[in-house]
C-alpha positions as CSV (number, residue, x, y, z in Angstrom):
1,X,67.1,96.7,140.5
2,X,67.8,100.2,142.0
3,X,70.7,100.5,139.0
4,X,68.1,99.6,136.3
5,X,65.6,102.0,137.7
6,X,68.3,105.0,137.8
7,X,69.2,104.4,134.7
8,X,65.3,104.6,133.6
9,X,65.1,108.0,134.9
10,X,68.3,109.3,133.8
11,X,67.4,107.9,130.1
12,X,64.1,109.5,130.4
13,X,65.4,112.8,132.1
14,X,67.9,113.1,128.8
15,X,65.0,112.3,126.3
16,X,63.1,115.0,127.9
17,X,66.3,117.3,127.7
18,X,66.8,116.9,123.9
19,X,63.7,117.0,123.1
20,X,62.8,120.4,125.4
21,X,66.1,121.7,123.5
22,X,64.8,120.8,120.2
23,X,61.5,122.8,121.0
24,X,63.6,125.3,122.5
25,X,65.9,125.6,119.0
26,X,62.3,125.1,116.8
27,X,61.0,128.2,118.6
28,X,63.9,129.9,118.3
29,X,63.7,129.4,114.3
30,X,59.8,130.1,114.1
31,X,60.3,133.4,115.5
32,X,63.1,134.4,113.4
33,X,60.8,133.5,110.5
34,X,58.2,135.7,112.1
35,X,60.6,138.1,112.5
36,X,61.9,138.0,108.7
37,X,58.2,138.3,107.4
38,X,57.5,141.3,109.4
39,X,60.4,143.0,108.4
40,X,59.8,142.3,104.6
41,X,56.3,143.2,105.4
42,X,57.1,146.7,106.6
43,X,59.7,147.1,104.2
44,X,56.9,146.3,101.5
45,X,54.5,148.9,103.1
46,X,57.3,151.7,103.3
47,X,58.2,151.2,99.9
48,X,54.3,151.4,99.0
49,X,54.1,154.3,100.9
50,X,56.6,156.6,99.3
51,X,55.8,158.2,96.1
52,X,58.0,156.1,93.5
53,X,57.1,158.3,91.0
54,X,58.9,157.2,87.2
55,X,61.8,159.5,86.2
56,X,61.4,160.5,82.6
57,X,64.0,161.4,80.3
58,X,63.9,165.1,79.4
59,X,63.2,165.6,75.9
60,X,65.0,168.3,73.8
61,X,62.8,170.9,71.9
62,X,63.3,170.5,69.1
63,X,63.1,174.1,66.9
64,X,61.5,172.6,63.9
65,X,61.6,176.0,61.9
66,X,65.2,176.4,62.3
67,X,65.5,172.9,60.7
68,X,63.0,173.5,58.0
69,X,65.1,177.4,57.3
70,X,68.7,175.2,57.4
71,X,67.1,172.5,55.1
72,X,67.9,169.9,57.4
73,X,64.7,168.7,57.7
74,X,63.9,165.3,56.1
75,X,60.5,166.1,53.3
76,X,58.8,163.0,52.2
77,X,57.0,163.8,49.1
């Protein structure tokens, strides 16, 4: 009887193991999510606060009276 009661505690003792390691590893994973979001989240709110202004493509000026003088200029009549 003292062997089946042993055993009872050891069986419990490594149910209470596994399952204090698999809250343990659960943890561990919940805060690296945390972790993730919080990064994104500041990443997010620097990238908000710089000025990410739209490049345009510079234009040429075009001289429309030396086109209309060299008669390349296209006349729709």
């Amino acid at each position: 009887s003292i062997k089946k009661e042993d055993n009872k505690i050891t069986n419990s003792k490594t149910k209470l193991s596994s399952d204090h390691q698999q809250e343990k590893y659960e943890a561990m994973k919940r805060r690296e999510r945390e972790k993730r979001a919080l990064h994104k989240k500041h990443m997010d709110d620097e990238y908000d606060r710089n000025d990410h202004l739209m490049k345009y493509k510079k234009t040429a000026k075009t001289n429309w009276t030396k086109h209309y003088y060299n008669g390349t200029l296209d006349e729709d009549i």
